[in-house]
N, CA, C and O atoms as a printed pandas DataFrame, in Angstrom:
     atom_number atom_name residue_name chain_id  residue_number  x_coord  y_coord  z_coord
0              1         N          UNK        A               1    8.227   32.712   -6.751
1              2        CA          UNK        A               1    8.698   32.261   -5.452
2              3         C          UNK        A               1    7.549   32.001   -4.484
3              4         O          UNK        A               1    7.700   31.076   -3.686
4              5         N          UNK        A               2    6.134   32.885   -4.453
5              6        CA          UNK        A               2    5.472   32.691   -3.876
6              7         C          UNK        A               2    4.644   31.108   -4.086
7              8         O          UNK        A               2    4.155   30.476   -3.149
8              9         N          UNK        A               3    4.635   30.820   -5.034
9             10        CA          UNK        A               3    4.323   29.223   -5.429
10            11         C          UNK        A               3    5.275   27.844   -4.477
11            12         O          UNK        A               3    4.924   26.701   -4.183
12            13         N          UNK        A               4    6.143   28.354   -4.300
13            14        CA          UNK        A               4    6.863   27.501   -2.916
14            15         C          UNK        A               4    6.443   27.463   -2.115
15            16         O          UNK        A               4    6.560   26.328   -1.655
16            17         N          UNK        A               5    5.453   28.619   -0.977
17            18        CA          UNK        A               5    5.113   28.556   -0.178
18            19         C          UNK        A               5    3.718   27.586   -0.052
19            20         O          UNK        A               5    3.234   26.998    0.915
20            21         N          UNK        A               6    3.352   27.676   -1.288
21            22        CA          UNK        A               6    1.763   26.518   -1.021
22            23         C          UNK        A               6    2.859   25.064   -1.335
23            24         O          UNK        A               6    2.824   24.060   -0.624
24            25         N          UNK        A               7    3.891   25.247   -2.667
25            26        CA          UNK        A               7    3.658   23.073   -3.051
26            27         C          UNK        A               7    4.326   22.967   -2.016
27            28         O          UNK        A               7    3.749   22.036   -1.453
28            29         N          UNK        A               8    5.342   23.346   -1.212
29            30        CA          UNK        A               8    6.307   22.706   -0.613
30            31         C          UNK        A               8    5.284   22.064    1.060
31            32         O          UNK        A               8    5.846   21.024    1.405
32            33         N          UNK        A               9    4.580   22.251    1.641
33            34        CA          UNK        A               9    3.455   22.096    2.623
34            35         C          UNK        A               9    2.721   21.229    1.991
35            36         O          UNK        A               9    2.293   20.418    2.813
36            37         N          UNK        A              10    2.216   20.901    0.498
37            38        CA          UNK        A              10    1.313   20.062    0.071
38            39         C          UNK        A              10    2.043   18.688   -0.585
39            40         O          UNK        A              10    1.670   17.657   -1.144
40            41         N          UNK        A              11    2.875   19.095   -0.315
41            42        CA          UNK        A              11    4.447   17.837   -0.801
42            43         C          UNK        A              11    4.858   17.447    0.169
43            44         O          UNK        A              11    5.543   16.435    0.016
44            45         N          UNK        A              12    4.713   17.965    1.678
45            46        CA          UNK        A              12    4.958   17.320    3.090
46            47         C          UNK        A              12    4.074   16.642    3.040
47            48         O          UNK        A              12    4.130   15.422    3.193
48            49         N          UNK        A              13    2.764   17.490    2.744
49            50        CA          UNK        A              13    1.153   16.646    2.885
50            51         C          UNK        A              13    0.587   14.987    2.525
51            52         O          UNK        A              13   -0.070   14.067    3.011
52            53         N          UNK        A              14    1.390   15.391    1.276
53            54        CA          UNK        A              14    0.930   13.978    0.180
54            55         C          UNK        A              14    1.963   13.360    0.954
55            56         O          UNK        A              14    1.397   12.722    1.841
56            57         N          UNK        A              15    3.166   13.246    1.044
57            58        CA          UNK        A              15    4.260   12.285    1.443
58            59         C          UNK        A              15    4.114   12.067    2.664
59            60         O          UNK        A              15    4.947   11.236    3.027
60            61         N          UNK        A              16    3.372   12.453    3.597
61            62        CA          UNK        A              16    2.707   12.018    4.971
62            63         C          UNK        A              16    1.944   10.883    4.709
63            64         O          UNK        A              16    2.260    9.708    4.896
64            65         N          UNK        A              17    0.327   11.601    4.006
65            66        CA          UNK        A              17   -0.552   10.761    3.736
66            67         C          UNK        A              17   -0.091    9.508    3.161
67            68         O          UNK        A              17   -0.672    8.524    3.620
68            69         N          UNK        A              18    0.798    9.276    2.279
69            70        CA          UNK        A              18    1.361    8.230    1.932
70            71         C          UNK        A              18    2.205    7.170    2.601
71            72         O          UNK        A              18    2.120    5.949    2.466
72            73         N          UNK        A              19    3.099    7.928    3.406
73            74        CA          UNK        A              19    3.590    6.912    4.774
74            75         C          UNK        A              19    3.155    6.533    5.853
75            76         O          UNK        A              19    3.738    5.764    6.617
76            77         N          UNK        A              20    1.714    7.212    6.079
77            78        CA          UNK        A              20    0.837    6.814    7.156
78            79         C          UNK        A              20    0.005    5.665    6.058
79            80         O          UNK        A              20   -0.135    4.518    6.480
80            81         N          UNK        A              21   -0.444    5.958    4.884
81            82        CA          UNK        A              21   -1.115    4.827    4.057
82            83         C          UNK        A              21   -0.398    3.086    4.641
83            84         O          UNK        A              21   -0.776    2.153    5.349
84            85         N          UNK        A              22    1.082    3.531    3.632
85            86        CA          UNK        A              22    1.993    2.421    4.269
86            87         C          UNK        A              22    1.921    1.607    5.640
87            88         O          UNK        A              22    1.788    0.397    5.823
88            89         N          UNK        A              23    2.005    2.290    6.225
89            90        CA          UNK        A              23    2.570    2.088    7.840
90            91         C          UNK        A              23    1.497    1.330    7.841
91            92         O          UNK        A              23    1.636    0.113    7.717
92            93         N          UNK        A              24   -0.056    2.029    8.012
93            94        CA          UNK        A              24   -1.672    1.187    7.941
94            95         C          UNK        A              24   -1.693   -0.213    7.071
95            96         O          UNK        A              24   -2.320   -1.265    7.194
96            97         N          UNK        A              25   -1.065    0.095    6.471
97            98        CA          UNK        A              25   -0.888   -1.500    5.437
98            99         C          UNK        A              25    0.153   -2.422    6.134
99           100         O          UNK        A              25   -0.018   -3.640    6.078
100          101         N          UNK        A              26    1.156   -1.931    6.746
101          102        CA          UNK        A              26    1.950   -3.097    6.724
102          103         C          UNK        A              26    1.250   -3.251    8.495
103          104         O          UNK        A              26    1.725   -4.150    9.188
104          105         N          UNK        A              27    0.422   -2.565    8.952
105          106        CA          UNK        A              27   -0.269   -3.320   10.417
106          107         C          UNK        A              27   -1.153   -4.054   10.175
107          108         O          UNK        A              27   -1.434   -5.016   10.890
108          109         N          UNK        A              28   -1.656   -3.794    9.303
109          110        CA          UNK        A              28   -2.854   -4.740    8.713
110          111         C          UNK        A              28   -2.637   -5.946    8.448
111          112         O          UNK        A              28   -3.594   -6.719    8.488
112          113         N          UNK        A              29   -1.592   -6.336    8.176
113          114        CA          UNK        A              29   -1.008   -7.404    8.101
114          115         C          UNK        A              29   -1.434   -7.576    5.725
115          116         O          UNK        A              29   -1.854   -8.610    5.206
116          117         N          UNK        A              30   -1.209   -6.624    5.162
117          118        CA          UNK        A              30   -1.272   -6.602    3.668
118          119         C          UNK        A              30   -0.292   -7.461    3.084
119          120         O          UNK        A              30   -0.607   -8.069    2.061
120          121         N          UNK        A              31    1.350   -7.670    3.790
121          122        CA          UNK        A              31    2.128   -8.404    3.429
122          123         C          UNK        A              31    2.680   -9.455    3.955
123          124         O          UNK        A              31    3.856   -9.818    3.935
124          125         N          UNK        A              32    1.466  -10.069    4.579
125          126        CA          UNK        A              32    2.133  -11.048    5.682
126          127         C          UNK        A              32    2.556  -12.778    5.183
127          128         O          UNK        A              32    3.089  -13.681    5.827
128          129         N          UNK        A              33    2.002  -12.715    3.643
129          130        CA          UNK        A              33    2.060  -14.314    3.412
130          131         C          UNK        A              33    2.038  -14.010    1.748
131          132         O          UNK        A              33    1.040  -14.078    1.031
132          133         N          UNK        A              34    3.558  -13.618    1.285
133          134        CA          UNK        A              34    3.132  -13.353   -0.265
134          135         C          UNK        A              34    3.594  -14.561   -1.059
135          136         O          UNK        A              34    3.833  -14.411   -2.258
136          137         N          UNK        A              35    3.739  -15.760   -0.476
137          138        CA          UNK        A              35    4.370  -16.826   -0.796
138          139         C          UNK        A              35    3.238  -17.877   -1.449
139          140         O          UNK        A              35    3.139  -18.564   -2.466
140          141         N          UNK        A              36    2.373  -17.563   -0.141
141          142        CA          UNK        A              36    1.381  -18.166   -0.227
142          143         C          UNK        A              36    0.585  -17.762   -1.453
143          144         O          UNK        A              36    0.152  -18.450   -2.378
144          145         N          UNK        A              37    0.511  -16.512   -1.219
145          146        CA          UNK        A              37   -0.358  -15.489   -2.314
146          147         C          UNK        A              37    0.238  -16.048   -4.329
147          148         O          UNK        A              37   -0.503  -16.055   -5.311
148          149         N          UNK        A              38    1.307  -16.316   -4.299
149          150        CA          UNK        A              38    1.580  -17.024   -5.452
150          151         C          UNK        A              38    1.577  -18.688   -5.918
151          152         O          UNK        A              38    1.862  -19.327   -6.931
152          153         N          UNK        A              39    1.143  -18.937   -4.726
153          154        CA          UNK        A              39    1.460  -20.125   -5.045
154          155         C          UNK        A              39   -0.316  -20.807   -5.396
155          156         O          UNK        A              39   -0.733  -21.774   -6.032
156          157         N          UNK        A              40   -0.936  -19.761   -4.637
157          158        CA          UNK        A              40   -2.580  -20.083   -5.046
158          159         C          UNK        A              40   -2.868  -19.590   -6.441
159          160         O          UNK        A              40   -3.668  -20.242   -7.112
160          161         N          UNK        A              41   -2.457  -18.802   -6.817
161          162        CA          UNK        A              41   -2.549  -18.441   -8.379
162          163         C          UNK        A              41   -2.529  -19.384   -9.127
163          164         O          UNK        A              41   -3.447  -19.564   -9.928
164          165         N          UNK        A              42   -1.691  -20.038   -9.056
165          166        CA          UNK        A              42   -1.160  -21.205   -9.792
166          167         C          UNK        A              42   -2.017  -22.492   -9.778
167          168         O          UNK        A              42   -1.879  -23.364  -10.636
168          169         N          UNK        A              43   -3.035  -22.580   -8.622
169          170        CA          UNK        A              43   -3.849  -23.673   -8.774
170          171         C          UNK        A              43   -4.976  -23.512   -9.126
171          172         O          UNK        A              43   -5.712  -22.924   -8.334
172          173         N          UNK        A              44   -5.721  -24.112  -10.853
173          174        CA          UNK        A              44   -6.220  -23.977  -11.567
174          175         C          UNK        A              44   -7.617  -25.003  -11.025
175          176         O          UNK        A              44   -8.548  -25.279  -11.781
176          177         N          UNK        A              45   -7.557  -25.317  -10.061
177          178        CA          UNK        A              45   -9.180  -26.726   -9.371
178          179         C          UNK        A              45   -9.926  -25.353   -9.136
179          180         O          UNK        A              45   -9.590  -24.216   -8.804
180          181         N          UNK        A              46  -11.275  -26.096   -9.515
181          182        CA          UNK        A              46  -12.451  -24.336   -9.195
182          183         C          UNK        A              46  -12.310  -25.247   -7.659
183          184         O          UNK        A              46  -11.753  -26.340   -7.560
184          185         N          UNK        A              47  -12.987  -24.455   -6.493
185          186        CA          UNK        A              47  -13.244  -24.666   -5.526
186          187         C          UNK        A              47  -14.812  -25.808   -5.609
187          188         O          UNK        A              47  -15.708  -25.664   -6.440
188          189         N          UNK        A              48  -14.779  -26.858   -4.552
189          190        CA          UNK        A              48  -15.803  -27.618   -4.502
190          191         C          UNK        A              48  -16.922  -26.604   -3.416
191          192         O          UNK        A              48  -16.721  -25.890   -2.434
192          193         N          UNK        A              49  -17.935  -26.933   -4.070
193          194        CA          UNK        A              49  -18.941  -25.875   -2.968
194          195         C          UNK        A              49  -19.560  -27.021   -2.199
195          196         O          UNK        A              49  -20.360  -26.795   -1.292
């Protein structure tokens, strides 16, 4: 039982760190154009330098 008292605080911990990760990503603007993001894949021209 005493093993509850540490994971259950380090399982708030991680699942914090992880929705503050998120949150930082979606301000960042990480998902702002995934349309775009596939549709450049797809074009096989090397870039002209």
């Amino acid at each position: 039982m005493n093993v509850l008292l540490y994971m259950m605080p380090a399982a708030l911990l991680l699942a914090g760190a992880a929705l503050a990760a998120f949150i930082w990503s979606l301000r960042a603007g990480q998902y702002d154009d995934p349309a775009g993001s596939a549709a450049r894949i797809l074009n096989d021209q090397d870039p002209i330098p």
